[in-house]
KOLVOTI-741520 format. One line per 10 residues: number of its first residue (from 0); their letters; for each residue x, y, z of C-alpha. Coordinates in pm, whole numbers, plus 50000, padded with zeros to 5 digits. Each point is the difference from the previous one (the first is absolute). Example, Ala and Ser with C-alpha at 12.3 -4.5 7.8 and 13.67 -1.06 7.14 Angstrom:
# KOLVOTI-741520
0	AS	51230/49550/50780 ~ 50137/50344/49934;
//
This chain:
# KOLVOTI-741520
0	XXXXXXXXXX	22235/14367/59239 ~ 49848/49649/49998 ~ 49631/50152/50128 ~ 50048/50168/49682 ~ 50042/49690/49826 ~ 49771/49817/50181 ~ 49733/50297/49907 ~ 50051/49973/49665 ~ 50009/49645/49960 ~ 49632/49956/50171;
10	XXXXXXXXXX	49899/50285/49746 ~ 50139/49829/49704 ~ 49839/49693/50100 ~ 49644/50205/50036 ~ 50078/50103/49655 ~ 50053/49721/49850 ~ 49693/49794/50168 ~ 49774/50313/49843 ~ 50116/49930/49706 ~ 50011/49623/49951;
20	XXXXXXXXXX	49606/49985/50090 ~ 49929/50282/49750 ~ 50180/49739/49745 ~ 49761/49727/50109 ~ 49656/50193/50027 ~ 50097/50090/49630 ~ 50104/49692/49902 ~ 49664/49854/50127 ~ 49793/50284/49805 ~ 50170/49999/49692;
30	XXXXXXXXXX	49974/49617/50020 ~ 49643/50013/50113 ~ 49895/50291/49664 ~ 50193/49775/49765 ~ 49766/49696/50097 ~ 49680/50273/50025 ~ 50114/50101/49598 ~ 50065/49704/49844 ~ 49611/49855/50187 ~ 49788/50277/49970;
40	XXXXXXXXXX	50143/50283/49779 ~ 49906/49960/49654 ~ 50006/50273/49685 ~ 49905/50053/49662 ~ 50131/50215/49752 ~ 49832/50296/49837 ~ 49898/49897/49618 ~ 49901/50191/49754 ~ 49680/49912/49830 ~ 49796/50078/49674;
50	XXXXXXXXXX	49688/50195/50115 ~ 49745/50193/49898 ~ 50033/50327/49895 ~ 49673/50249/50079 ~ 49949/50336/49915 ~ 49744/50131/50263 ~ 49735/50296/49964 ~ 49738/50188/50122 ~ 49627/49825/49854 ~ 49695/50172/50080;
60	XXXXXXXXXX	49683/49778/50003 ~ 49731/50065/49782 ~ 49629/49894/49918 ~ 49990/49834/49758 ~ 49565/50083/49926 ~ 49959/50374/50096 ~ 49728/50228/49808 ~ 49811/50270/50040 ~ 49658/50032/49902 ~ 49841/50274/49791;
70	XXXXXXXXXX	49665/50072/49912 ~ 49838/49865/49692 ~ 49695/50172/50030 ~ 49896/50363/50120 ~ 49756/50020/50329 ~ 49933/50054/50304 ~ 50189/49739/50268 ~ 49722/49902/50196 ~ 50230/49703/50182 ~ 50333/49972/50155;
80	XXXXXXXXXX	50075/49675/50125 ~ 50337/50009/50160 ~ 50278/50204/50114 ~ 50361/50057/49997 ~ 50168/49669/50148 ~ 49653/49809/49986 ~ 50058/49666/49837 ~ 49793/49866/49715 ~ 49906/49709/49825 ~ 50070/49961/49656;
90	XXXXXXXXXX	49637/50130/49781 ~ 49861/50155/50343 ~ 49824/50328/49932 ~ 50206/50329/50125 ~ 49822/50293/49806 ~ 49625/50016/49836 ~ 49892/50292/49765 ~ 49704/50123/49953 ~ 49842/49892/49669 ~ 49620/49932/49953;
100	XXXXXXXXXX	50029/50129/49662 ~ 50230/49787/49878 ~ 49810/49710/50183 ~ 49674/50121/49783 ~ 50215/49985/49683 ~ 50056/49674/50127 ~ 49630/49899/50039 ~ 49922/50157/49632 ~ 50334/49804/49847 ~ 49798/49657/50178;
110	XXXXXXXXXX	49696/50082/49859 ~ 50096/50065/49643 ~ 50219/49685/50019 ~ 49661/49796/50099 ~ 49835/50119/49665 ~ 50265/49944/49815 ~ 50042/49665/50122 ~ 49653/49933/49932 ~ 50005/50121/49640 ~ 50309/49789/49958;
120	XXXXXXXXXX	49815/49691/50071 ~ 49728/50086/49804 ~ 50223/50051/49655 ~ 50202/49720/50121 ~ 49707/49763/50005 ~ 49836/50129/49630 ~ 50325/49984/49883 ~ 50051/49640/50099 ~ 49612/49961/49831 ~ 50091/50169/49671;
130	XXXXXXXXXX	50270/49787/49919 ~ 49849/49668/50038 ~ 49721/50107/49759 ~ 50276/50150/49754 ~ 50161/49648/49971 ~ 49655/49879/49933 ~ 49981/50296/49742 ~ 49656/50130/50130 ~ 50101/50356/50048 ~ 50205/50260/49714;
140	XXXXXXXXXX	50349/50072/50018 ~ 49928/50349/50122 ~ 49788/49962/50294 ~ 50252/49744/50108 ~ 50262/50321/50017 ~ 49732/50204/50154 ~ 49940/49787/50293 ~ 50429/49949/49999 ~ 50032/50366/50024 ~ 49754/50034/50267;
150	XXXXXXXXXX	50182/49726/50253 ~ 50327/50187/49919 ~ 49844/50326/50099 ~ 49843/49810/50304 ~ 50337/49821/50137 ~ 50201/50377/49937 ~ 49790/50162/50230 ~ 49974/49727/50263 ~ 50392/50063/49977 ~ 49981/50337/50035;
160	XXXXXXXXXX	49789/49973/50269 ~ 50206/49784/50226 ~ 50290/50218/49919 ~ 49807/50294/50148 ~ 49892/49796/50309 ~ 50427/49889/50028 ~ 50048/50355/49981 ~ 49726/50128/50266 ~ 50084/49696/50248 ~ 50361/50174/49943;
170	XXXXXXXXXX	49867/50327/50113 ~ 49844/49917/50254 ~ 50302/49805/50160 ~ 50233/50252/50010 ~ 49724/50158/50263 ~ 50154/49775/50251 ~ 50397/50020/50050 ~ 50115/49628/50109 ~ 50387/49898/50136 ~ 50148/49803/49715;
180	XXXXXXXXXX	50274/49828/50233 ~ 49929/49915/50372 ~ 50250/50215/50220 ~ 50008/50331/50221 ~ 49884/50412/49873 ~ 50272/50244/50011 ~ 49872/50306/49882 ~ 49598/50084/49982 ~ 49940/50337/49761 ~ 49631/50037/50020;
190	XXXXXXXXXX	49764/50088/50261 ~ 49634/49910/49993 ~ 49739/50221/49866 ~ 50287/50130/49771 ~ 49913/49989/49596 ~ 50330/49770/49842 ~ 50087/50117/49657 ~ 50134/49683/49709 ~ 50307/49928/50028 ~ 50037/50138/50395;
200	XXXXXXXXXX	50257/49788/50252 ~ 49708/49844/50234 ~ 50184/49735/50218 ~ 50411/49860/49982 ~ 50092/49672/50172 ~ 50241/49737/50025 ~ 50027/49632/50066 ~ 50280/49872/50243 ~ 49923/49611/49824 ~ 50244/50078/49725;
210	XXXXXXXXXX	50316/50159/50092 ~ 50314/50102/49812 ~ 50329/50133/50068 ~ 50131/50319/49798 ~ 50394/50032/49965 ~ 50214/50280/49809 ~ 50325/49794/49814 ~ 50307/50205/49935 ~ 50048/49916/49612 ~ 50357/49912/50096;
220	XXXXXXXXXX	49869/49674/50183 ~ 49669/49970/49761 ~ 50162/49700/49789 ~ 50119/49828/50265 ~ 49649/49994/50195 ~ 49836/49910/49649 ~ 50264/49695/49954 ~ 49921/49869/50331 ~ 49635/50070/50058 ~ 50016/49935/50355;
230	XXXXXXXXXX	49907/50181/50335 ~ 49954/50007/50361 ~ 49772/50256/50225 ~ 50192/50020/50312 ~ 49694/50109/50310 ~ 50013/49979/50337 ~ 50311/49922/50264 ~ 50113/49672/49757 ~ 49670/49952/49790 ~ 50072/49930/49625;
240	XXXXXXXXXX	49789/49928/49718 ~ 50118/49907/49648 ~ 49874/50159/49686 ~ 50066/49776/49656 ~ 49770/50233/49784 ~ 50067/50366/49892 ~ 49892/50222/49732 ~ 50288/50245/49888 ~ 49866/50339/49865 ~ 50124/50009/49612;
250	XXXXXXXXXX	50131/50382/50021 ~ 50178/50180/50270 ~ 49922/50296/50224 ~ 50121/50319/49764 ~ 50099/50199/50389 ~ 50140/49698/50218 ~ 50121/49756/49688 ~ 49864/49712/50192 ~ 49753/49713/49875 ~ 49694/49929/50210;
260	XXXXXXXXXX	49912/49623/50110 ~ 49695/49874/50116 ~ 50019/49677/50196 ~ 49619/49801/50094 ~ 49992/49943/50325 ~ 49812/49669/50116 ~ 49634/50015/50046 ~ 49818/50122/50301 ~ 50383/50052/50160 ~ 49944/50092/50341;
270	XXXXXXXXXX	50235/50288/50179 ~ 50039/50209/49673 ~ 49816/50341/49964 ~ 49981/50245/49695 ~ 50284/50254/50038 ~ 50206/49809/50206 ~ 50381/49976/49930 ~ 50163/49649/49997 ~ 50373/49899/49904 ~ 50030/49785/49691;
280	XXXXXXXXXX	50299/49852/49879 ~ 50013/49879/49642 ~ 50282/49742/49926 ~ 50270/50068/49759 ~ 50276/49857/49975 ~ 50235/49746/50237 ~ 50303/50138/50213 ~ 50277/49830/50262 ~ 49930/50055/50365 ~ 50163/49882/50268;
290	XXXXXXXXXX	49767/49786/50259 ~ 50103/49836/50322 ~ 49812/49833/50217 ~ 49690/50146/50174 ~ 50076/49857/50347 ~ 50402/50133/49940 ~ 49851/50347/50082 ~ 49984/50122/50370 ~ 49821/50325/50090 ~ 50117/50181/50278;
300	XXXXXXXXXX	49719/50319/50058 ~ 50039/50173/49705 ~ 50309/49845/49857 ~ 49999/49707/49714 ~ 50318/49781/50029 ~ 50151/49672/50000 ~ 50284/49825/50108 ~ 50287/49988/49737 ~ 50269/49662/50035 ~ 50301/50065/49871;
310	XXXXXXXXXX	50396/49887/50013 ~ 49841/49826/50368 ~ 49839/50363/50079 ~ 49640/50048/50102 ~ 49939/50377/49940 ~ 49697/50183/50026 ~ 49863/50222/49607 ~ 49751/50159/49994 ~ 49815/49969/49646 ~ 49667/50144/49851;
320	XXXXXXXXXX	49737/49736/49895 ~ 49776/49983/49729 ~ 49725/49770/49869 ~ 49946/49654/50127 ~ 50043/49680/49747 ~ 49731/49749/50087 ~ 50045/49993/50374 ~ 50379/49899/49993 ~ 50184/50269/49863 ~ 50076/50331/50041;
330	XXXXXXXXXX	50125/50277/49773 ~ 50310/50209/50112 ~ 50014/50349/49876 ~ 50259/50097/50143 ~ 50308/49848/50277 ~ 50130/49713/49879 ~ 50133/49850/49619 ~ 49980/49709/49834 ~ 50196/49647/50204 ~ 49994/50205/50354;
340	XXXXXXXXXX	49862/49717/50230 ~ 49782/50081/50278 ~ 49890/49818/50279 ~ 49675/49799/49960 ~ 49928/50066/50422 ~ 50073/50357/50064 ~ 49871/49948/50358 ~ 50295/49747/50065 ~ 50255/50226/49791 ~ 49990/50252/50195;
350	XXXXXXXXXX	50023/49771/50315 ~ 50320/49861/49874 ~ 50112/50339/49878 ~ 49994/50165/50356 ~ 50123/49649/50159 ~ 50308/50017/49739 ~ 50081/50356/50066 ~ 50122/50031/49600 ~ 50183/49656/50017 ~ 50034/49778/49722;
360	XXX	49711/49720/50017 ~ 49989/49660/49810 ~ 49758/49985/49767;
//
């Protein structure tokens, strides 16, 4: 009977040593986080904030200067310059037709024009004679309109003549097909030695110096983009570029219902092709969105969270992110309302938060 009791008593003495220095070692680490908290942990709430609100679409960039050439003239093409994708300089030659009768026309038109010219100066200067010796009153009345009729006569067909030789010249230009815009061929419809009729597609190009972005506009959200006349092209992994300047279409699209907008891209913009698609988001309106802090937000692989503070807790939410707000702070989509704190060091909650094992911390 008293081994029994002496048993028990070194047992209950074991037992009660256990526990006592589990009391300390907690004492010391809840002691020790409470220090740790009130030093290093420090929150901010979630706030809700006027921002922007975008309505983004689908643009598709344009040229702004793209033509196609016809022929002015009937012939022969006796020259092709260039080729689909060659570039060309703005009044380089691409296509010549033949036309040596036009160019004789041309020759007769020059020649005329030289008489003319020299029976213009001939009436010009007996003219000029006549009337000097009519204020003197040495010559009649009607040899005075004689001489007056035939310097009229004279300066008509000197005009007529240089109209002929504007007209020729004219003629003979149209022989030679030149690029009105400096920029790249797309499509070449004529081969050489073929005969090109008036009015047949010769050459189409484009330029890639001007550049424009093309956007269909739901008419529900039409006014709105008019009121605020304000964009952004959205390129690349983060690339933005803002667009202040837009020309809305006056009627809407009788099958989709939607208005088109044309927004001028800056000159020579580098990165930005003809048929490519680009996001733009036109501004319209303000809405209340809840930001916290950018450096609040931890990512763990492919999980967004942060590290909540509340009644003493540190708990881990995940949340879903959106845009940034000059560099600082972040949207929240989704996880959290407005007056949750989180943790400004989400590396150091989540220290704490294991240390703690869920116990209350002071904050």
């Amino acid at each position: 009977m008293v081994g029994t009791v002496n048993i028990y008593t070194k047992t209950q003495q074991f037992k009660y040593l256990f526990v006592a220095s589990l009391f300390m070692v907690a004492t010391l680490l809840t002691a020790n986080l409470g220090h740790s908290g009130k030093a290093t942990l420090k929150t901010q709430p979630a706030t809700n904030k006027n921002y922007l609100s975008e309505l983004v679409l689908d643009g598709v960039v344009e040229a702004v200067n793209r033509a196609t050439m016809t022929a002015e003239v009937a012939g022969q093409v006796v020259a092709v310059n260039f080729d689909v994708n060659d570039y060309v300089e703005k009044g380089q030659i691409l296509i010549e037709i033949k036309g040596k009768k036009r160019k004789a026309n041309l020759s007769v038109a020059k020649s005329a024009l030289l008489e003319a010219q020299a029976g213009y100066k001939q009436a010009k200067g007996e003219y000029s004679r006549h009337v000097k010796l009519f204020e003197k009153k040495l010559i009649a009345a009607k040899k005075m309109e004689q001489i007056k009729a035939a310097f009229t006569t004279a300066k008509a067909r000197f005009t007529a003549a240089k109209a002929q030789v504007d007209s020729a010249s004219e003629t003979v230009a149209n022989n030679i097909v030149r690029a009105p815009f400096s920029g790249y061929v797309l499509e070449r419809f004529v081969h050489l030695g073929e005969t090109a009729q008036i009015g047949q597609p010769l050459f189409s190009g484009m330029s890639l110096a001007s550049l424009r972005l093309f956007v269909k506009v739901p008419q529900q959200s039409i006014i709105r983009v008019k009121r605020f006349n304000k964009a952004r092209a959205i390129f690349g992994d983060s690339e933005e570029l803002s667009l202040n300047k837009m020309t809305v279409f006056p009627y809407a699209d009788e099958k989709t219902h939607s208005f088109g907008v044309r927004l001028p891209l800056p000159k020579n913009l580098k990165g930005f092709f003809p048929g490519m698609i680009v996001k733009v988001a036109f501004k319209v309106g303000y809405k209340k969105r809840l930001f916290i802090p950018v450096e609040s937000v931890i990512h763990r692989s492919e999980v967004t969270g942060v590290y909540s503070v509340e009644n003493g807790r540190i708990n881990f939410r995940r949340v879903l992110v959106g845009r940034e707000l000059d560099g600082e702070m972040v949207e929240v989509l989704s996880g959290l309302i407005e007056g949750e704190h989180v943790a400004l060091d989400p590396v150091k909650a989540g220290q704490v938060r294991l240390q703690s094992l869920d116990k209350k911390i002071t904050l």
